[in-house]
N, C-alpha and C positions, 0 to 999 in steps of 0.2 A: 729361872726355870725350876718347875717343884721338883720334888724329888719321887720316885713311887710309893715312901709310904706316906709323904703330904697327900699325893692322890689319893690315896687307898683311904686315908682319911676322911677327905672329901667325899668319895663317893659311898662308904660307909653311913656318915652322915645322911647322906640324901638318899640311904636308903637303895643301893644301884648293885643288889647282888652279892654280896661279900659276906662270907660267911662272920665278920666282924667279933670271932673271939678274940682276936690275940691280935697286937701289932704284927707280928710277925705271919702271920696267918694273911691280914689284911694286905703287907707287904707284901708278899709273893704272889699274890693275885693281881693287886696292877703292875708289879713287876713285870712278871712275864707279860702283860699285853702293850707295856712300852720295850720293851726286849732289853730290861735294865739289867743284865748278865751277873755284873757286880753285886745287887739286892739278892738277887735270886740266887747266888750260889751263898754270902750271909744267910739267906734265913733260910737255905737247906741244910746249911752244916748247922745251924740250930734246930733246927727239928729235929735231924739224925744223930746228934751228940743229945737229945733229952727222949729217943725212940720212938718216934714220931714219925708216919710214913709223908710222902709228900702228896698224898691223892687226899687231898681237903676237898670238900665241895662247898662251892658259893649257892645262892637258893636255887640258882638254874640246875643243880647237883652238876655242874662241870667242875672239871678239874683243872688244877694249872697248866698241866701237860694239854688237856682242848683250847685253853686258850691260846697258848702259844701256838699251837697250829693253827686256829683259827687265826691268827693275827700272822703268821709265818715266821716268828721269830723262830729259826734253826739253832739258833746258839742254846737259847733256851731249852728248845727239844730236845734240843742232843745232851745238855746239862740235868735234866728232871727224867728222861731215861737214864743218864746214870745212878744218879740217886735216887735207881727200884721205883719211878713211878709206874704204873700198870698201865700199859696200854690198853688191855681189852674190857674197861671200865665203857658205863656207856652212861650219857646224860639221861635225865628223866625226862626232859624237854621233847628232842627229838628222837632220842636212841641211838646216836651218835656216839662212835668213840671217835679216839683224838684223828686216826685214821681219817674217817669219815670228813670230819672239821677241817681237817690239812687238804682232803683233795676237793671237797666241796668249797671251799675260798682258793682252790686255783695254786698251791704250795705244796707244787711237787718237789721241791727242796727238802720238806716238811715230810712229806710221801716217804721218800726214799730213805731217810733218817729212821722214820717207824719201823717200815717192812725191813729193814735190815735188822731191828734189832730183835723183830721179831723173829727171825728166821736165827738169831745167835742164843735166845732164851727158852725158858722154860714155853713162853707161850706157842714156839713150833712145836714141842712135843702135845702142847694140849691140844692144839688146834690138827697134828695129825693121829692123837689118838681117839677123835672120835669122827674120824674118817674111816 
């Protein structure tokens, strides 16, 4: 079995979305969409130990945190919301944040993981201070 950054390699290679600066960069993007928890907490405490946020965008400008919802890995989500990723980022593709991706592939798991932490962060105060 590869590993996610064999994959990330791979699909770097061929060119499949990846923003392909860094191994590490490459690794957390098919990380989180095989829901490798393990990689994906390694190369956040490298990103965060050299101040590095985790909201990379691959060419689709998604972020690790839409993939993971789009694929429903929770562990994930709950792991890249800790490590400050931004939820209310949107794709350039669709306009999609991760929200959107979690409940449009049907991962209300994913859902509920969001909306809570939106409701404990800065982004409830943004989101009722222009209410």
């Amino acid at each position: 079995m590869r590993s996610a950054t064999d994959l990330a390699e791979i699909q770097c290679e061929k060119g499949q979305g990846l923003s392909c600066k860094t191994s590490q960069e490459q690794g957390l993007f098919a990380a989180v969409q095989l829901g490798d928890l393990q990689t994906v907490k390694a190369v956040l405490s490298f990103l965060l130990e050299h101040s590095m946020q985790p909201d990379l965008l691959n060419r689709n400008k998604q972020t690790p945190l839409m993939l993971a919802a789009m694929h429903g890995k929770i562990s994930c989500v709950t792991k890249l919301i800790e490590a400050g990723a931004y939820i209310l980022m949107f794709d350039s593709v669709n306009g999609r944040t991760c929200l959107h991706h979690a409940a449009y592939h049907g991962h209300s798991d994913c859902v509920e993981v969001i909306l809570s932490a939106a409701r404990s962060s800065q982004v409830a105060a943004s989101w009722y201070a222009t209410v």
